[in-house]
C-alpha positions as YAML, in Angstrom:
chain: A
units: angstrom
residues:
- id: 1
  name: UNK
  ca: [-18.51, 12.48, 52.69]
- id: 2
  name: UNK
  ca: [-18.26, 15.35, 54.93]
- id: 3
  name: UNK
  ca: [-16.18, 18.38, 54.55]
- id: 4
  name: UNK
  ca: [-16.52, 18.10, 50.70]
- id: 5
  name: UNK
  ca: [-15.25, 21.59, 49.26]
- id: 6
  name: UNK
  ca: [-13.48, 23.00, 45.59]
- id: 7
  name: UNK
  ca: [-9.92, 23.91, 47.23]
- id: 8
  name: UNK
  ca: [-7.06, 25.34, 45.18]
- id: 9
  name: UNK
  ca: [-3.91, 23.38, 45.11]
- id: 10
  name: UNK
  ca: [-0.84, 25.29, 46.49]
- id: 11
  name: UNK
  ca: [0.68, 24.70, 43.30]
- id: 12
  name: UNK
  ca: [-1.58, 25.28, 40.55]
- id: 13
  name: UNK
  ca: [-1.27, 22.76, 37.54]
- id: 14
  name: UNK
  ca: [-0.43, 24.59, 34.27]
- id: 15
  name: UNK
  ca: [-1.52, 23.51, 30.95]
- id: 16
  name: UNK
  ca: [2.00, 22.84, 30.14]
- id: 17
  name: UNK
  ca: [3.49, 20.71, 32.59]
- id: 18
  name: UNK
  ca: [4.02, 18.19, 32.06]
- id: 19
  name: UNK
  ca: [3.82, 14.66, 34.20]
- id: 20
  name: UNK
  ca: [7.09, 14.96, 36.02]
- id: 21
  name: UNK
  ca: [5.56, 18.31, 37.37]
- id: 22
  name: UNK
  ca: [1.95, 17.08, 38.05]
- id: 23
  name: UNK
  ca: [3.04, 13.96, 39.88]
- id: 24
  name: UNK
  ca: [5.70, 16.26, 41.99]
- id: 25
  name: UNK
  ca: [2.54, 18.69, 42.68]
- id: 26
  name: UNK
  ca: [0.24, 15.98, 44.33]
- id: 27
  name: UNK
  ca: [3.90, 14.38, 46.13]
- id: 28
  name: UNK
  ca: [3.84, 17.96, 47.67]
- id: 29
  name: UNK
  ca: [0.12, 18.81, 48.37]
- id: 30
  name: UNK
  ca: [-0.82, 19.62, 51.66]
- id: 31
  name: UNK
  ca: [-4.55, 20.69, 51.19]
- id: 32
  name: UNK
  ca: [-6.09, 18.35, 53.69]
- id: 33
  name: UNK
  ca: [-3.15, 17.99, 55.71]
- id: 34
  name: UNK
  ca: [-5.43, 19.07, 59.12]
- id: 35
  name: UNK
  ca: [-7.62, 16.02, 58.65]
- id: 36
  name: UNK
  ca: [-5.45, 13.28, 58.32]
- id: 37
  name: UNK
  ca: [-3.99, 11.71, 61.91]
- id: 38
  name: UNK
  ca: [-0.59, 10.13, 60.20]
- id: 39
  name: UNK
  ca: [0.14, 13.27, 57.81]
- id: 40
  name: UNK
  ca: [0.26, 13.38, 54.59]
- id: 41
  name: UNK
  ca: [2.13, 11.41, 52.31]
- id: 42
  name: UNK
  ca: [0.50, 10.74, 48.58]
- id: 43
  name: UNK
  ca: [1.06, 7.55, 47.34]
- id: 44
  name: UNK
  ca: [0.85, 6.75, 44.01]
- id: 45
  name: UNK
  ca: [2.92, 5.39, 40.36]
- id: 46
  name: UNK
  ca: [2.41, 7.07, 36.85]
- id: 47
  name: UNK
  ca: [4.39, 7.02, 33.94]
- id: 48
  name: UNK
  ca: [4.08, 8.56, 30.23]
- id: 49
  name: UNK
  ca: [4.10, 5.25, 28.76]
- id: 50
  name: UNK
  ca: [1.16, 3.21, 30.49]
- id: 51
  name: UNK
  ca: [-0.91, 1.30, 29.05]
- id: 52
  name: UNK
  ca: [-3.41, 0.17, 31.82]
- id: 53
  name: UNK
  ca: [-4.30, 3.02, 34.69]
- id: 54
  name: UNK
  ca: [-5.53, 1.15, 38.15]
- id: 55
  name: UNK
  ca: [-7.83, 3.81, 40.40]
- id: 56
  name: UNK
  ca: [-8.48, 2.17, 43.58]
- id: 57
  name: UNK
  ca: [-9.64, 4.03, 46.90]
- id: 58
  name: UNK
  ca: [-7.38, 5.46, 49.26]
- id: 59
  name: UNK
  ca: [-3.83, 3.82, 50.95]
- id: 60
  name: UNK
  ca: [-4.35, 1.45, 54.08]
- id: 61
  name: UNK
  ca: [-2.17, 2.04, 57.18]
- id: 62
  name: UNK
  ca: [1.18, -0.94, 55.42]
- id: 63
  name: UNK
  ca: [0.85, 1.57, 52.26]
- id: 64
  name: UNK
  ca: [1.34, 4.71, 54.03]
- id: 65
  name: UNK
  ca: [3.71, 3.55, 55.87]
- id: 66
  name: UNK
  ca: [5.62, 1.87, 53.11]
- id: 67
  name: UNK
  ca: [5.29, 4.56, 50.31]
- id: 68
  name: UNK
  ca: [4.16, 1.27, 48.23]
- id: 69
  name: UNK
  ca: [0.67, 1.02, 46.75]
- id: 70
  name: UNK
  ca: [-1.08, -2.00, 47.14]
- id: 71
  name: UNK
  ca: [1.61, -3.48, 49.19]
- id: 72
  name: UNK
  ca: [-1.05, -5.52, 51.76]
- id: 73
  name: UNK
  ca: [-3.05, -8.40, 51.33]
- id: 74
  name: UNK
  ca: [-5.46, -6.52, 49.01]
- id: 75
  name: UNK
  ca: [-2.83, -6.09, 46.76]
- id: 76
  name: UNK
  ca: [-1.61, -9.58, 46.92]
- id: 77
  name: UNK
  ca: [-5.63, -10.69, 45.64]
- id: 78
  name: UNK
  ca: [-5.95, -7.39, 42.88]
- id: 79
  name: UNK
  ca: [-2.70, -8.92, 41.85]
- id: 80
  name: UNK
  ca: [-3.48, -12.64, 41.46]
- id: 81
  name: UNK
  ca: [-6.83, -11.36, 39.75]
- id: 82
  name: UNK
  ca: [-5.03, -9.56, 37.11]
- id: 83
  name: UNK
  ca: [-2.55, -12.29, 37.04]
- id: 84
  name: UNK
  ca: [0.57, -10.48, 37.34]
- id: 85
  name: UNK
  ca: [3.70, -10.93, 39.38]
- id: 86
  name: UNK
  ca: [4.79, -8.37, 41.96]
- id: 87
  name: UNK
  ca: [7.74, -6.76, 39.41]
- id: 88
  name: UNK
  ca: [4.95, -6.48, 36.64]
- id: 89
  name: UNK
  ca: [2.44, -5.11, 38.71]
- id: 90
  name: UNK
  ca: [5.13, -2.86, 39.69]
- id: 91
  name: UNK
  ca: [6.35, -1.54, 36.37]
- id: 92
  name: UNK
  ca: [5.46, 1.65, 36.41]
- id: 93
  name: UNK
  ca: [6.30, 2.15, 32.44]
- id: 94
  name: UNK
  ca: [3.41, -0.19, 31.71]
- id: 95
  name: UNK
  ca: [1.20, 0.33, 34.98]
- id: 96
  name: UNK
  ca: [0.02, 3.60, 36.37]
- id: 97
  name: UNK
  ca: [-1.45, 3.10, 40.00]
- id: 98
  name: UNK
  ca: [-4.09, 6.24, 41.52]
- id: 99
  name: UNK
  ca: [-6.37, 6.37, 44.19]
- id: 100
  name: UNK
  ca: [-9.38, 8.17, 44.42]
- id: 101
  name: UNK
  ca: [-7.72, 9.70, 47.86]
- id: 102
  name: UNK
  ca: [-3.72, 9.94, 47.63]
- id: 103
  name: UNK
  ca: [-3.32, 9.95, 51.27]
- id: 104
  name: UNK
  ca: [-4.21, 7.31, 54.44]
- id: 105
  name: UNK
  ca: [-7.64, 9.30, 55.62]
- id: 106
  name: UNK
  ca: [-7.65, 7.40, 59.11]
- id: 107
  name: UNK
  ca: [-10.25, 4.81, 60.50]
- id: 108
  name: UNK
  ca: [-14.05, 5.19, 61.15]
- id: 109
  name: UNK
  ca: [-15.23, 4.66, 64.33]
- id: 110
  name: UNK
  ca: [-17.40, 2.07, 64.05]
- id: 111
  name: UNK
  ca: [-14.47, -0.12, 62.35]
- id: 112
  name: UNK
  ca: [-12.45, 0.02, 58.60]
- id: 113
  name: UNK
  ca: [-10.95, 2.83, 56.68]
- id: 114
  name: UNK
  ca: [-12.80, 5.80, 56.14]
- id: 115
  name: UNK
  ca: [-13.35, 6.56, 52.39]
- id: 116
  name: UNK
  ca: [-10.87, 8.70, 50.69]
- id: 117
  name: UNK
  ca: [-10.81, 12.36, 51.08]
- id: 118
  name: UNK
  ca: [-12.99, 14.57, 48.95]
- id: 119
  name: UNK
  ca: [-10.24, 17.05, 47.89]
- id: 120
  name: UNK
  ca: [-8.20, 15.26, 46.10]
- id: 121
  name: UNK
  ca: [-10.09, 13.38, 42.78]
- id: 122
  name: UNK
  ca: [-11.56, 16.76, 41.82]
- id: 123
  name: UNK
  ca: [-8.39, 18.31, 41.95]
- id: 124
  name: UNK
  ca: [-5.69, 16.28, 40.77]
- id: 125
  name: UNK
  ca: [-7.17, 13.31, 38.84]
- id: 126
  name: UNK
  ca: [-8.45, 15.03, 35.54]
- id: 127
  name: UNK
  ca: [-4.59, 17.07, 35.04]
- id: 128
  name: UNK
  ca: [-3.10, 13.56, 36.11]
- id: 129
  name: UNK
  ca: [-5.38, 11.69, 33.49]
- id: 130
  name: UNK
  ca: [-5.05, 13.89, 30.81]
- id: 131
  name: UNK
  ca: [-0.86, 13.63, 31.13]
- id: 132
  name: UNK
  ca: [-1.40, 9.94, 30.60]
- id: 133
  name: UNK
  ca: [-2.54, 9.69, 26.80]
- id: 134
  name: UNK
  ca: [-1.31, 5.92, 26.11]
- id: 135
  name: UNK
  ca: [-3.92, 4.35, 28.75]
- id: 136
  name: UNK
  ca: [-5.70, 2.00, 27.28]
- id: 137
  name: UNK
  ca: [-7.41, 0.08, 30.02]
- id: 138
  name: UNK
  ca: [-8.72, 1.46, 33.37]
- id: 139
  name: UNK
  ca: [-9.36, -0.54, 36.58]
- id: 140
  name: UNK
  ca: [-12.30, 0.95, 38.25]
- id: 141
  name: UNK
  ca: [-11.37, -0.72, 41.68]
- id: 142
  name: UNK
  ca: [-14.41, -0.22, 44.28]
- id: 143
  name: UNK
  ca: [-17.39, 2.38, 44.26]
- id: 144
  name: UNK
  ca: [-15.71, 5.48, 44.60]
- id: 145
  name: UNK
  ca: [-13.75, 5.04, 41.30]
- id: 146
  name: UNK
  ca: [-16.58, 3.74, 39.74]
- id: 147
  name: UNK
  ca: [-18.60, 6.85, 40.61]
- id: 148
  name: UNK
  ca: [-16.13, 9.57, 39.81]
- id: 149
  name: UNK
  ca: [-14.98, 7.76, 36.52]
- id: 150
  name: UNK
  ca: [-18.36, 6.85, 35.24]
- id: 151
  name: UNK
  ca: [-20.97, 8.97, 36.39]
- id: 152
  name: UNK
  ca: [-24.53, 8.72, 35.22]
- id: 153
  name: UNK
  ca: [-23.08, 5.37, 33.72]
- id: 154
  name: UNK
  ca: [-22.77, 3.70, 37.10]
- id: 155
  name: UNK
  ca: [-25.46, 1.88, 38.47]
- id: 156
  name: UNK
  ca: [-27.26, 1.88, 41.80]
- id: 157
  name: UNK
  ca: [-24.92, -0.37, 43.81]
- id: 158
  name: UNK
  ca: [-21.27, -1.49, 43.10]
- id: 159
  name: UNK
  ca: [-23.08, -4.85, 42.14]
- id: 160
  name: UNK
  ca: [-25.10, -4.02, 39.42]
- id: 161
  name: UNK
  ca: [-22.27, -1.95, 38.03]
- id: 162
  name: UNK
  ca: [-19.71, -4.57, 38.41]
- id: 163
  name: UNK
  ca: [-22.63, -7.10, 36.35]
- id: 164
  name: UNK
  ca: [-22.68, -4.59, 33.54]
- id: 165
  name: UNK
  ca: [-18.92, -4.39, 32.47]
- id: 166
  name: UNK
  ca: [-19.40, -5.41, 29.15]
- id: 167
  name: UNK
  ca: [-20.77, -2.52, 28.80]
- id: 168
  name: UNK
  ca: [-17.76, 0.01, 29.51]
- id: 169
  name: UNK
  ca: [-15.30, -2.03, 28.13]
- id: 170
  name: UNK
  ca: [-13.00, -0.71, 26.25]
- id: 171
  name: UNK
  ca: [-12.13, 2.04, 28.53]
- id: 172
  name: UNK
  ca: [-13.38, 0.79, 31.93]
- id: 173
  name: UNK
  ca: [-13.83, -2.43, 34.08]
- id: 174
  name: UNK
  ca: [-15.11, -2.54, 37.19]
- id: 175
  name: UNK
  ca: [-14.73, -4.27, 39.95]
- id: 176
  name: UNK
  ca: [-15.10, -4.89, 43.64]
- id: 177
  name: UNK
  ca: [-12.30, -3.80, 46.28]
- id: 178
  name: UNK
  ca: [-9.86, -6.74, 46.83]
- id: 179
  name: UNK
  ca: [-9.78, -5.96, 50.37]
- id: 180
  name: UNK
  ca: [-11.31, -9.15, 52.78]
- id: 181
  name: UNK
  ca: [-14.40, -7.23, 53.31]
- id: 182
  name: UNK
  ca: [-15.51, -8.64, 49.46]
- id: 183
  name: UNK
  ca: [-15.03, -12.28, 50.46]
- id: 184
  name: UNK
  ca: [-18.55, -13.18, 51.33]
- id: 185
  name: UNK
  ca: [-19.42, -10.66, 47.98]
- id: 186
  name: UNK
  ca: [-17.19, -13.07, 45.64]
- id: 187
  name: UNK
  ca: [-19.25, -16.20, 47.23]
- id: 188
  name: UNK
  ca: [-22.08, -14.31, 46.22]
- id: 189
  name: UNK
  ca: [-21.23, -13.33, 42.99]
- id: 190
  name: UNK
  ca: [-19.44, -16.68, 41.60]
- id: 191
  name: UNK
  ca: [-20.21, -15.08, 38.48]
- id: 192
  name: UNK
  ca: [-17.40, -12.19, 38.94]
- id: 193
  name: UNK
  ca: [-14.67, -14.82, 39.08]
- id: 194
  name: UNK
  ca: [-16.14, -16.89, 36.57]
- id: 195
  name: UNK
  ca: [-16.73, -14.24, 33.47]
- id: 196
  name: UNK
  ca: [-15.10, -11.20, 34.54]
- id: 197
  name: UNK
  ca: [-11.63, -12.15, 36.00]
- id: 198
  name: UNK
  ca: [-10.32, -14.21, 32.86]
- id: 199
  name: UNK
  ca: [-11.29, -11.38, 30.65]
- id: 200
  name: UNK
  ca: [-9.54, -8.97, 32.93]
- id: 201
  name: UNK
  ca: [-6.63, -11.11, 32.60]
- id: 202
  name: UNK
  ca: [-6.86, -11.35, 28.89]
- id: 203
  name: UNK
  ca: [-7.09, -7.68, 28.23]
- id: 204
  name: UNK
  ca: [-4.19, -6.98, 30.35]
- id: 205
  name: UNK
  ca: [-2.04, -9.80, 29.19]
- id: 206
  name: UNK
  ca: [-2.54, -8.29, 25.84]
- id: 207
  name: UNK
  ca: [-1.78, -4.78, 26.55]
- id: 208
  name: UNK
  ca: [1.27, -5.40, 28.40]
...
């Protein structure tokens, strides 16, 4: 990803503010303002009390312009994978919602989004995530998560890391991005939907 560098955010977090600040902090940032063509406008959901933390990628063009994460048919197919209604999905007090890149980052020429901005996940997500102690469960939602949240852990391709999720459960599960792009990846992998989606449902039904 080009133009990858270690900015300071206008508003330095503080080690004791708390999430109420933090979340009005990244609301306000402007670092990469100059390189995204609708503006900035973060979009995201966090609350003290969550027990299951979804990280997805960046907001489409509907999110941005609704303020609404997942709010697009992406959304509608992470939802009906995890089970959950649109007011539960929604309940912030049991749900936090983060993606890699807060803001829309615009469209790559040669078709789709382009991937989320580099600024933001080494900036805001570790103050954001360590504000957010009752998490119990995080949705690694597409490669980008999976590669900032696991590291050295995550395999060569999405694939093989989605294959392994046994083996980062409790804390993570991985998946692919809902988006219609992973529709000929599901056929292929029969084995996600299968194994991998009634367990997700099972943890979460528990944890909510």
């Amino acid at each position: 990803m080009s133009g990858a560098t270690d900015p300071e955010p206008a508003s330095p977090v503080r080690d004791h503010d708390d999430l109420t600040a933090v979340l009005a902090q990244i609301r306000a940032c402007r670092v990469c303002a100059a390189h995204l063509p609708l503006g900035p406008r973060p979009v995201l959901r966090a609350s003290i009390s969550a027990r299951i933390l979804i990280v997805g990628q960046a907001p489409g063009t509907k999110v941005h312009d609704t303020g609404i994460p997942w709010n697009d048919p992406s959304g509608d197919r992470l939802r009906d994978w995890l089970g959950l209604d649109r007011e539960t999905f929604y309940d912030e007090g049991r749900i936090a919602i983060v993606p890699m890149g807060f803001c829309y980052p615009g469209r790559h020429a040669r078709g789709g989004d382009l991937p989320p901005r580099p600024e933001c996940a080494p900036l805001w997500h570790s103050p954001l995530r360590a504000r957010l102690p009752n998490i119990a469960l995080t949705l690694l939602v597409g490669q980008y998560a999976q590669a900032h949240y696991l590291g050295r852990r995550s395999e060569r391709t999405l694939t093989e890391t989605v294959w392994r999720w046994r083996d980062y459960l409790p804390d993570y599960l991985p998946t692919p991005h809902p988006s219609w792009r992973s529709t000929n990846w599901l056929r292929k992998n029969p084995w996600f939907e299968t194994e991998v989606i009634p367990e997700m449902r099972r943890r979460v039904a528990a944890l909510l």
